[in-house]
N, C-alpha and C positions, 0 to 999 in steps of 0.2 A: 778674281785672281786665280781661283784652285781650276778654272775652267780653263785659261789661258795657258796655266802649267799643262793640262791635259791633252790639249789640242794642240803644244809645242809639242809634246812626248809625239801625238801619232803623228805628225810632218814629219819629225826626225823619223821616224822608224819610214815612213815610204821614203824618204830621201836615202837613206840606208838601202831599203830592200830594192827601190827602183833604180840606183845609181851602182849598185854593185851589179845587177842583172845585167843590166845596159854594159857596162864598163868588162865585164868579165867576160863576154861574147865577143867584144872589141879582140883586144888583146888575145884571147884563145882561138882565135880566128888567126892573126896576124904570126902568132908561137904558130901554129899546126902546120901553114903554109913554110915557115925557114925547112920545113924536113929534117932539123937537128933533134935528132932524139931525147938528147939532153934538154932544148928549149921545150919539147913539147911535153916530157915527163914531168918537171918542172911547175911549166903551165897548167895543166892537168891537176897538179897539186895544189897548187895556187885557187884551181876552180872551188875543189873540195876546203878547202881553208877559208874562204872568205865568204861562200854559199853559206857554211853553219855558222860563220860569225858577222856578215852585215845579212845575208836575209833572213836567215830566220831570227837573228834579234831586232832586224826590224818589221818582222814581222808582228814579234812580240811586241814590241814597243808601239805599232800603228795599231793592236788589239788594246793593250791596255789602254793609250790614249782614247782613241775611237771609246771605249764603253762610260771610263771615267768621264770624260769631256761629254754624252750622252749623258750620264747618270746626272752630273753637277748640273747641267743645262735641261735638264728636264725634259729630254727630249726620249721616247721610244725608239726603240730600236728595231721591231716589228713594224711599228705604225706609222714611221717617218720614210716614205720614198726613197729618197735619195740613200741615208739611211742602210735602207735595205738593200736597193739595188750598190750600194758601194760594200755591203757585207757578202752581198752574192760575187762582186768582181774580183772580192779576194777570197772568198776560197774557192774560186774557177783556178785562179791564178796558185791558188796553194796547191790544188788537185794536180794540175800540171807536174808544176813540180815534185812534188812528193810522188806519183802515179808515173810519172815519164822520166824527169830530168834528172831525179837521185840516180834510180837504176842505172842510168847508163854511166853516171859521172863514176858510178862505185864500179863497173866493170870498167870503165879509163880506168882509172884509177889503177885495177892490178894489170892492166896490161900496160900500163906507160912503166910503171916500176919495173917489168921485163926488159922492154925494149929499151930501156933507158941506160941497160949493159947491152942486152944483147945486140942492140943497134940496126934494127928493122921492125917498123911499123906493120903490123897485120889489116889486112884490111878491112877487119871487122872495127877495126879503131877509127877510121877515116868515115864508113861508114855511120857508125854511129856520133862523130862530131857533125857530121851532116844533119842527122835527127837532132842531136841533142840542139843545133844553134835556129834551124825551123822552129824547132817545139819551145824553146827560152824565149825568140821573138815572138811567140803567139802569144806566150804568159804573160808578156809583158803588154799587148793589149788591153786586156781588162782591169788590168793594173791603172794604165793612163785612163781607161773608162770610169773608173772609181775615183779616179783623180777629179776628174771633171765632176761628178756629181758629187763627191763632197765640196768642189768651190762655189760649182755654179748653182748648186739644190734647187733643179727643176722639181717644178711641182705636177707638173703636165702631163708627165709618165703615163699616173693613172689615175 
């Protein structure tokens, strides 16, 4: 029963961290394109808002799941494959984000609150939504890579 709870807890947190990832690149892609300064300050905001509250609480949530659901189930954490390589796919995917995707969203961030009166985009802003929606698709590979080895727990690896 306490292991069921555990392993609900880390799905939630990837369905959080992966569906807001996915969802948020959607939509800030779609705001950046109207060229309304308004929709895109906004959006921009919206990025920063829901980044610290679905991924990194599902981030949390898919750690504490993942260790407790490890602990109850008797499983290592070192010494289980899948395991390991599903701990390594999330912090490639943390590294990303924390190393690439904050920085730039924190620089949106104060230039969309300019242009969001003064009513013209720089084009350091464009550029970097270019970087930042490359670089949130790449994080989200290892992500779905983790995914797979926590359902499918190849043994094969190594």
């Amino acid at each position: 029963m306490l292991y069921a709870f555990f392993k609900s807890i880390h799905i939630l947190g990837l369905v959080l961290m992966a569906g807001n990832v996915t969802v948020t690149a959607l939509w800030k892609v779609f705001a950046d394109r109207t060229n309304k300064t308004q929709i895109m300050a906004f959006a921009q905001w919206l990025v920063t808002v829901t980044d610290f509250s679905f991924t990194l609480s599902g981030g949390f949530l898919m750690v504490v799941g993942g260790y407790g659901a490890a602990y109850v189930g008797h499983m290592s954490v070192i010494e289980t494959p899948w395991i390991v390589l599903g701990q390594l796919m999330l912090a490639l995917a943390g590294a990303v984000w924390l190393g690439i995707l904050v920085p730039i969203q924190v620089r949106q961030a104060r230039w969309a609150q300019d242009f969001a009166v003064i009513g013209e985009v720089p084009p350091e802003y464009r550029k970097d939504s270019r970087t930042w929606l490359i670089w949130g698709l790449l994080s989200t590979v290892p992500l779905l890579a983790g995914l797979y080895w926590m359902v499918a727990k190849p043994m094969s690896y190594w």
